[in-house]
TIVO-336449 format. One line per 2 residues: number of its first residue (from 1); for each residue x, y, z of N, C-alpha, C. Coordinates in pm, 1 decimal, decimal comma. Example, Ala and Ser with C-alpha at 12.3 -4.5 7.8 and 13.67 -1.06 7.14 Angstrom:
1) 1319,0:-569,0:780,0:1230,0:-450,0:780,0:1320,0:-330,0:780,0; 1285,0:-225,0:708,0:1367,0:-106,0:714,0:1290,0:3,0:787,0
// end
This chain:
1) -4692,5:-2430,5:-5557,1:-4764,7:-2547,1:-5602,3:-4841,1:-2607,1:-5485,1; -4946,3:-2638,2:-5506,9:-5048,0:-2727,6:-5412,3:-5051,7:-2862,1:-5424,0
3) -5117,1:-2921,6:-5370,8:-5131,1:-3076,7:-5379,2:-5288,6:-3115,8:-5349,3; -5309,3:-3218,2:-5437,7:-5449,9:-3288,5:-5456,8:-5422,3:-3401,6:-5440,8
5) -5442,7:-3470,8:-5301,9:-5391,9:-3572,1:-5244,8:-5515,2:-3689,0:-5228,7; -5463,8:-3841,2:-5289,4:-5569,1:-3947,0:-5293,7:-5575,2:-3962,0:-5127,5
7) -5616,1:-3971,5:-5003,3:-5564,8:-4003,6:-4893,6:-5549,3:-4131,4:-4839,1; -5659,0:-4218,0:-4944,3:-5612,7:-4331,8:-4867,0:-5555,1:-4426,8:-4958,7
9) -5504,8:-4333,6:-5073,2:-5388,6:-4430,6:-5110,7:-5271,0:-4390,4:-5078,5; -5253,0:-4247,7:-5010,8:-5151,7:-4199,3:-4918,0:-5139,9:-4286,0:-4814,6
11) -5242,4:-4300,2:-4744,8:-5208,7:-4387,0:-4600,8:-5155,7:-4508,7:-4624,6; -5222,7:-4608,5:-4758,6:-5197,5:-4715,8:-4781,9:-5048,6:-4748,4:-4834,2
13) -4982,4:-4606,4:-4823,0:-4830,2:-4641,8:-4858,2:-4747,6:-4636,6:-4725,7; -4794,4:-4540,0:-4610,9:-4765,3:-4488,1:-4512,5:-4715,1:-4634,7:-4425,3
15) -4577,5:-4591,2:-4313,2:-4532,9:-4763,1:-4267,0:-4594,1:-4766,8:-4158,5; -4606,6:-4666,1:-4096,4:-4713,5:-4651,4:-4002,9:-4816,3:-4595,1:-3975,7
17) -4905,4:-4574,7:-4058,2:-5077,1:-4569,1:-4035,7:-5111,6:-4730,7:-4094,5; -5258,0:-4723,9:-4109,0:-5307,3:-4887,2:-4137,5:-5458,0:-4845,8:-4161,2
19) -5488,9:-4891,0:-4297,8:-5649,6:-4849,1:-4341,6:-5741,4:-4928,5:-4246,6; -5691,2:-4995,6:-4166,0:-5819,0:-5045,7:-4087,7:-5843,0:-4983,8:-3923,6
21) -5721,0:-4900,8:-3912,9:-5725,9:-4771,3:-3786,7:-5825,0:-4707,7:-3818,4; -5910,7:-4661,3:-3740,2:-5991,8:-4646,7:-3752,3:-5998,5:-4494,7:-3694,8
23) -5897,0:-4428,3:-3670,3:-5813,3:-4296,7:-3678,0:-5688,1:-4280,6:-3795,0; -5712,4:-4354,5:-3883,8:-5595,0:-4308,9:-4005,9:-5612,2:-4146,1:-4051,0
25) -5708,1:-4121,3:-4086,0:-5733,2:-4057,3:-4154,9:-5712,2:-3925,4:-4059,4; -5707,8:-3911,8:-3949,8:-5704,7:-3797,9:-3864,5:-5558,8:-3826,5:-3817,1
27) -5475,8:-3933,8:-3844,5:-5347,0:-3925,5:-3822,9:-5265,3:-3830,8:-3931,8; -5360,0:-3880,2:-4055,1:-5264,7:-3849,8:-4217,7:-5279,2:-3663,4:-4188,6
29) -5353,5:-3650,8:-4165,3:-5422,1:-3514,3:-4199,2:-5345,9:-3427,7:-4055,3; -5303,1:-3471,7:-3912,2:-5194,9:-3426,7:-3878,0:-5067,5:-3396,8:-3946,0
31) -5015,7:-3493,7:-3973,3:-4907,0:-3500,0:-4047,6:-4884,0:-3386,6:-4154,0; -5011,4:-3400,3:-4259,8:-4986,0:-3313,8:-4341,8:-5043,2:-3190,1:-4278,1
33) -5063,4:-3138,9:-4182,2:-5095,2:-3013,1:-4132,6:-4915,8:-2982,9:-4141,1; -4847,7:-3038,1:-4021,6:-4722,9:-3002,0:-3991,7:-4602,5:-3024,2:-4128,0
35) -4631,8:-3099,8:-4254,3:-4580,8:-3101,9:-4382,7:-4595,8:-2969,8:-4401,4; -4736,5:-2915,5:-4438,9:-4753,6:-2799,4:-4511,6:-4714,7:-2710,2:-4494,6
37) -4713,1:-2689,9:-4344,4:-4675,0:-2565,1:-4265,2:-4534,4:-2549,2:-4274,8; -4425,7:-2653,4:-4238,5:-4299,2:-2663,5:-4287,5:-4258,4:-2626,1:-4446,6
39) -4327,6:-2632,9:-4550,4:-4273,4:-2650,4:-4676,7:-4330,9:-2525,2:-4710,2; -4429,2:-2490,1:-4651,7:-4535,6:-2335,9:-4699,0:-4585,7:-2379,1:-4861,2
41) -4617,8:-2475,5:-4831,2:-4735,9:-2518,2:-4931,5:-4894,0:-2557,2:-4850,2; -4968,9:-2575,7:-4969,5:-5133,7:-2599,2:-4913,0:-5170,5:-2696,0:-4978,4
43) -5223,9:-2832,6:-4951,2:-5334,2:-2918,8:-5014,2:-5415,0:-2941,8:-4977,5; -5551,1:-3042,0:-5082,8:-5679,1:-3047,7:-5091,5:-5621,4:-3241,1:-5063,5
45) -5697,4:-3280,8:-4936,0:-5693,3:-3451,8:-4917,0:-5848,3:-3480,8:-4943,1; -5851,0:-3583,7:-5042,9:-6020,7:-3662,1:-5039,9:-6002,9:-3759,2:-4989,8
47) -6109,3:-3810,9:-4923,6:-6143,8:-3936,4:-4875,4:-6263,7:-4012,1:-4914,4; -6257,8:-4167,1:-4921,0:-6348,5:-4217,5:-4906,5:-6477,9:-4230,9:-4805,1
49) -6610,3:-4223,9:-4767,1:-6681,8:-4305,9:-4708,3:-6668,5:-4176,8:-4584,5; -6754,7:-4077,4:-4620,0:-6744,7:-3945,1:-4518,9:-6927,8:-3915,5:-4445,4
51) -6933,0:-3898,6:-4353,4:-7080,4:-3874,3:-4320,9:-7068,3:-3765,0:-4268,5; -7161,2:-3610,8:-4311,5:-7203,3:-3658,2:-4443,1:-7141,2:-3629,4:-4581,0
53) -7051,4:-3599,7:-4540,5:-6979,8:-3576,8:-4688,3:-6944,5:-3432,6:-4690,4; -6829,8:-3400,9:-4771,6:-6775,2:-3266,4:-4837,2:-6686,1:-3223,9:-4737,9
55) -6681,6:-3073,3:-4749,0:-6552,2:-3037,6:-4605,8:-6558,3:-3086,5:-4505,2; -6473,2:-3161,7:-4445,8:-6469,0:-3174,5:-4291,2:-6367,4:-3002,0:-4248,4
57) -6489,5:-2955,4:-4177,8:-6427,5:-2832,1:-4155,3:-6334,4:-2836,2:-4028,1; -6431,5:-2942,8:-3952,8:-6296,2:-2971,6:-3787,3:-6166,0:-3030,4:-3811,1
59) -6179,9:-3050,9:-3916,7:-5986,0:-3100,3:-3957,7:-5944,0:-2990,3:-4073,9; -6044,6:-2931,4:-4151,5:-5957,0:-2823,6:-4235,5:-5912,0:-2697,3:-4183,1
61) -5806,2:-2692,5:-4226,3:-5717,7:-2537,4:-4196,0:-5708,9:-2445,7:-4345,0; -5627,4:-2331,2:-4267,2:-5592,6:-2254,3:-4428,2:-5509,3:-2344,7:-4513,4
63) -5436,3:-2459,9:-4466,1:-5341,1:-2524,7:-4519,1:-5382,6:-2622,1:-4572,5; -5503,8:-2706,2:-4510,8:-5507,8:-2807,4:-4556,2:-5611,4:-2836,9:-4538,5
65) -5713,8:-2866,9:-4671,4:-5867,7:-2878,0:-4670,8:-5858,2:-3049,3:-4692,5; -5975,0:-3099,6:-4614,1:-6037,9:-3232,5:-4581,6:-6173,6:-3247,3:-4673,3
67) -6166,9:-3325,7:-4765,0:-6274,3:-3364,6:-4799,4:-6320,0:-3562,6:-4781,4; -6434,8:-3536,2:-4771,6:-6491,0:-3662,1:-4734,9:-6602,8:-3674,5:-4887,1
69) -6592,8:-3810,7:-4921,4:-6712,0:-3851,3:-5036,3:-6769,4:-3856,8:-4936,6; -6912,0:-3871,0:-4956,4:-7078,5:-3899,2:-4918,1:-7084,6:-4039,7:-5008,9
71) -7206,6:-4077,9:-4980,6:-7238,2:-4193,2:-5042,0:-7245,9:-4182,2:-5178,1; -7319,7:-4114,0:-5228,7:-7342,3:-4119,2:-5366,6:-7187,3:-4104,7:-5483,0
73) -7056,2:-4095,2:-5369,4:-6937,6:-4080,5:-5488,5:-6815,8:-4161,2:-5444,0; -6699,4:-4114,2:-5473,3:-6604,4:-4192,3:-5368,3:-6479,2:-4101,8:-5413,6
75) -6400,2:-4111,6:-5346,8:-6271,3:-3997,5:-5373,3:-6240,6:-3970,4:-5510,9; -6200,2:-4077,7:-5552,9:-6144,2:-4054,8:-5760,2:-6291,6:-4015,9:-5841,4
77) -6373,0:-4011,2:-5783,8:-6460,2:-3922,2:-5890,3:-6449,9:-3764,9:-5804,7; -6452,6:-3787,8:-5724,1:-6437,8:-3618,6:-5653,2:-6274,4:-3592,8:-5701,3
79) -6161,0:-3607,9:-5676,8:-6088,8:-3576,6:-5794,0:-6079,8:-3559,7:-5952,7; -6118,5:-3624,4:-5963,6:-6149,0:-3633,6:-6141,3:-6215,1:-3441,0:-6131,5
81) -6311,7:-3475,3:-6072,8:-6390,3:-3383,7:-6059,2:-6351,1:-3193,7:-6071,7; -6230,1:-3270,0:-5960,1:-6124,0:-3141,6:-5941,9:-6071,0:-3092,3:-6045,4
83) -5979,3:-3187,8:-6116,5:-5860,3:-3185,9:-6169,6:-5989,0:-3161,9:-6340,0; -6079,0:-3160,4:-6372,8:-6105,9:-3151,4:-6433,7:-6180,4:-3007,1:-6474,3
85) -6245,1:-2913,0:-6330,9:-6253,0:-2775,7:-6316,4:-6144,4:-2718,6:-6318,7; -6041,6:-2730,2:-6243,5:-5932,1:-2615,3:-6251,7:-5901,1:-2593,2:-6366,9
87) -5899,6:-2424,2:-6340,0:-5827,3:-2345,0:-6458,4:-5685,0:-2354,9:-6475,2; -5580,0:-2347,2:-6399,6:-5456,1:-2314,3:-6374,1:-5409,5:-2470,9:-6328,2
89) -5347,2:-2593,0:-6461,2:-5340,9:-2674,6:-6386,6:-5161,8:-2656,7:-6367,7; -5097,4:-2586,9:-6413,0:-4924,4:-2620,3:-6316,0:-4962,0:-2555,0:-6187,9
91) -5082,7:-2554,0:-6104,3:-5076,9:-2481,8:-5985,6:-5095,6:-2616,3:-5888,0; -5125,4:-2711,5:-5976,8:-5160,8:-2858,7:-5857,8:-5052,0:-2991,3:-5866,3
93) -5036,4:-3036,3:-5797,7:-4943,8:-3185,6:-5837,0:-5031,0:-3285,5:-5761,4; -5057,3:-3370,8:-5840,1:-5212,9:-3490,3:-5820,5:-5049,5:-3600,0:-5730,0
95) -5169,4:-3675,4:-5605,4:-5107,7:-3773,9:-5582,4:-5189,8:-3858,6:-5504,9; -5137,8:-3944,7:-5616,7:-5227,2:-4044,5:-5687,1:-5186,4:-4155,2:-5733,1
97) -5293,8:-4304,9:-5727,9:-5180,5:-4430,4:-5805,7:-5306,4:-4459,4:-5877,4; -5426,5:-4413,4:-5901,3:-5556,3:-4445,9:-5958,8:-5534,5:-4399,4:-6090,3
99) -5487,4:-4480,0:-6206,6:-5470,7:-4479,4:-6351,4:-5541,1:-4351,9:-6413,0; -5687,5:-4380,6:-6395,7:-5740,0:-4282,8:-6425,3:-5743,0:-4131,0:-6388,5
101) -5721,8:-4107,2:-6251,4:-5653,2:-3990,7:-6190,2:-5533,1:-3915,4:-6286,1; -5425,5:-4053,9:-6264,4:-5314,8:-4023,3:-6327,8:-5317,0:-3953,3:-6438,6
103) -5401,1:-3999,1:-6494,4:-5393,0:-4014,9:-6702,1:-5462,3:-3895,2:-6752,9; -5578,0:-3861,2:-6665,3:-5643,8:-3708,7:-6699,7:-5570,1:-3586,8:-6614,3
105) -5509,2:-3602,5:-6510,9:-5364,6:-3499,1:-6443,7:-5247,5:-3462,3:-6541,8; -5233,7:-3618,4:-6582,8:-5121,9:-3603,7:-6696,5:-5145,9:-3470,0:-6817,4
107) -5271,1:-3562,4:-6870,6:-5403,1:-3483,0:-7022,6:-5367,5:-3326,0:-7017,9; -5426,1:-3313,9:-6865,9:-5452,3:-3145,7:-6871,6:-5315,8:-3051,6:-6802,5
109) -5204,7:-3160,4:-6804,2:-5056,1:-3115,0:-6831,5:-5035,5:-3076,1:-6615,3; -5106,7:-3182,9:-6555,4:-5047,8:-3147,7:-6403,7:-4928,1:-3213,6:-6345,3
111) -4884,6:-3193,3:-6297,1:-4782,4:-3279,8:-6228,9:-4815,8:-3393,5:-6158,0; -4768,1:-3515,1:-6128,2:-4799,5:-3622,0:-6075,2:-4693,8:-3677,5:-5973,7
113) -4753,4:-3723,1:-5861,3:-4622,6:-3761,4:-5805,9:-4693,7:-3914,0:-5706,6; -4623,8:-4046,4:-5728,6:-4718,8:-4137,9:-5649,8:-4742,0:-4166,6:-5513,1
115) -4837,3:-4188,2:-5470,2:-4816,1:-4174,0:-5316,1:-4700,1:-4278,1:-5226,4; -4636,0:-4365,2:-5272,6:-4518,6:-4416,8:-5224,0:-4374,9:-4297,8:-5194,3
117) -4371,0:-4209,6:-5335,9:-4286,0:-4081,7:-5321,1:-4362,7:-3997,7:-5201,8; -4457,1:-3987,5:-5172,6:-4478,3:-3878,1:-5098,3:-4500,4:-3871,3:-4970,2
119) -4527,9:-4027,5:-4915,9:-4549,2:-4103,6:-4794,8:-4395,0:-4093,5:-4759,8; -4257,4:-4095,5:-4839,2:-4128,6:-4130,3:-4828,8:-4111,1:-3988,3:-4792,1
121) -4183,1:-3860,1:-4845,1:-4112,6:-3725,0:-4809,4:-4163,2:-3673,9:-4671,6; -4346,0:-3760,3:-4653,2:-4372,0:-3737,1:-4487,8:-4235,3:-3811,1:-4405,2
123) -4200,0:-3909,9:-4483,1:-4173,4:-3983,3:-4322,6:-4034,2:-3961,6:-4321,2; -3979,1:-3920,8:-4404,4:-3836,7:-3790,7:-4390,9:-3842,2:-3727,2:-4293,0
125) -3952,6:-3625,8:-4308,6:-4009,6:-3538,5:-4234,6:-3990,7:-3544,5:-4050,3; -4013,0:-3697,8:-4053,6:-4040,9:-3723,1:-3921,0:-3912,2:-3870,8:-3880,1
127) -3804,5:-3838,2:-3928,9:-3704,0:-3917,7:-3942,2:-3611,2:-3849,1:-3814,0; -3555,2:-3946,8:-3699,8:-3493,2:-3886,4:-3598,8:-3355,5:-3772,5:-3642,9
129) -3348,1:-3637,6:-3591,5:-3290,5:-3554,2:-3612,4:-3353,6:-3462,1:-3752,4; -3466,0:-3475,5:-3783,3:-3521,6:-3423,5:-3883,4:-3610,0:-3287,5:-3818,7
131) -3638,1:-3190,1:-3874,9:-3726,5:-3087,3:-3749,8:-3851,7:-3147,4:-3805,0; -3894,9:-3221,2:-3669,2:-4041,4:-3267,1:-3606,6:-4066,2:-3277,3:-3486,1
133) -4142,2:-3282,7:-3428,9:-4208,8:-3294,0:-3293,8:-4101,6:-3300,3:-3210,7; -4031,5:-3419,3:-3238,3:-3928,0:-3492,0:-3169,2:-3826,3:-3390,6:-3138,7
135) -3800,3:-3295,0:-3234,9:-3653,4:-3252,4:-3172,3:-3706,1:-3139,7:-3044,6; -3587,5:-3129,4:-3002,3:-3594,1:-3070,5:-2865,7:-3579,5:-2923,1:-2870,9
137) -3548,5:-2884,2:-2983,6:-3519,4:-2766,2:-3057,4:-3567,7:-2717,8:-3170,6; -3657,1:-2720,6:-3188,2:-3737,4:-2708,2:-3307,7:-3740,3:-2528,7:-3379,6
139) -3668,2:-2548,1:-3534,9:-3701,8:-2377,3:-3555,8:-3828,1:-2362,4:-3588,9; -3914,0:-2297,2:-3570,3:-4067,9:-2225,1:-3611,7:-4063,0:-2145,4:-3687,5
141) -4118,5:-2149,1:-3738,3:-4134,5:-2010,7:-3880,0:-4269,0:-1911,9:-3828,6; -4215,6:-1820,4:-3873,9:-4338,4:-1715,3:-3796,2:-4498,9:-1773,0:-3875,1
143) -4504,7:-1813,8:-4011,8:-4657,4:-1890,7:-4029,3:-4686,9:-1999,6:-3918,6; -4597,8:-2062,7:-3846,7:-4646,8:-2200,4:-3789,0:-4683,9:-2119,9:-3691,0
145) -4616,2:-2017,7:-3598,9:-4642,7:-1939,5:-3502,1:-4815,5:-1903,7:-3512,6; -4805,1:-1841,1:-3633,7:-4932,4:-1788,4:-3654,0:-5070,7:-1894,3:-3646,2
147) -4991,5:-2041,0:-3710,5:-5092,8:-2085,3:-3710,0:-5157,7:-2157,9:-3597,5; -5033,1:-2170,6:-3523,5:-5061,4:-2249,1:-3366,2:-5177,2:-2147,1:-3274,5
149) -5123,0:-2015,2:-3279,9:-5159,2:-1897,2:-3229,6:-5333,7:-1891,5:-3278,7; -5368,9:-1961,5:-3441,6:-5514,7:-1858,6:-3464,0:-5542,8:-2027,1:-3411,5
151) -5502,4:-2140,8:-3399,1:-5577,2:-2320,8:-3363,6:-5605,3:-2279,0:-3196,1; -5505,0:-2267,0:-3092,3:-5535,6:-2277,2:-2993,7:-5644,5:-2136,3:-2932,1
153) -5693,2:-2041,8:-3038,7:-5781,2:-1957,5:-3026,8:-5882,0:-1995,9:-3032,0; -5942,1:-2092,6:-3118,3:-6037,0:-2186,0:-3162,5:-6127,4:-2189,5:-3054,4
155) -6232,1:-2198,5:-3050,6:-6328,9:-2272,2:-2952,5:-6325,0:-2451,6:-2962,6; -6341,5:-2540,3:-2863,2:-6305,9:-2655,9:-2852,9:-6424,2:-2738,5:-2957,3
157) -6384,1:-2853,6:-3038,7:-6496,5:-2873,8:-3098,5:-6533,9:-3049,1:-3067,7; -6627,4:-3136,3:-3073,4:-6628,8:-3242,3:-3016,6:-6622,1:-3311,9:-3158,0
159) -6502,9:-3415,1:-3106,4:-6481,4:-3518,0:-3207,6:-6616,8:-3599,1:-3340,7; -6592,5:-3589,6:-3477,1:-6705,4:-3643,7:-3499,0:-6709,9:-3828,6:-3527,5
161) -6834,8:-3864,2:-3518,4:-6922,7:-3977,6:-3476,4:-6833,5:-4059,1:-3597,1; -6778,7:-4159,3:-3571,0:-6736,2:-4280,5:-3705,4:-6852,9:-4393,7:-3695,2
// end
């Protein structure tokens, strides 16, 4: 199962990010790099208010694609959007507190889960003695290996302009 994640009603549950950081959004999207990679799942995060809009490819991985609205939309119509093309919807779980999100995820039979539940399973995640950063011992799974291995191959890329 994947995830189609609202992000900044993710953050807005989160105890520590803050929608007016003005790095939230490159905090959330850490996080869920090292979520995904741990659980060996993949999601799609939208955002509001992106220049110029669509993939942010310097934050997407195989794991976890970044989308940014452009002006002309704003995240819950670029979801809607989603959740309304896919063929295969038990392949997504919407998270989401936007009624309308909810109610057409529900319609076309997806799973739902609200971003208060899912902000609670990041920050599990990163709960002292939990495997995160923090421990001193951390097990790796040969995907994280892999994936550290194809990131620090990368050519360096320069931060973009807010």
């Amino acid at each position: 199962m994947a995830y189609l994640i609202d992000g900044h009603n993710l953050i807005g549950q989160m105890r520590d990010l803050r929608l007016n950081d003005p790095d939230d959004e490159v905090k959330l999207v850490e996080r869920l790099h090292r979520y995904m990679l741990r659980h060996n799942r993949r999601c799609t995060v939208v955002f509001d208010r992106g220049l110029p809009g669509g993939l942010a490819v310097e934050l997407s991985t195989a794991r976890v694609e970044v989308v940014f609205a452009h002006g002309g939309t704003d995240a819950d119509r670029i979801i809607l959007e989603r959740i309304g093309a896919e063929r295969d919807a038990r392949r997504w779980q919407i998270v989401s507190d936007d009624r309308a999100i909810v109610d057409e995820a529900r319609r076309r039979g997806m799973a739902v889960l609200a971003p208060r539940e899912f902000a609670a399973r990041l920050n599990v995640a990163r709960a002292p003695g939990a495997a995160n950063d923090e421990n001193p011992n951390p097990r790796v799974s040969p995907d994280e290996v892999a994936y550290w291995e194809r990131e620090f191959s990368r050519p360096c890329r320069k931060p973009r302009p807010r």
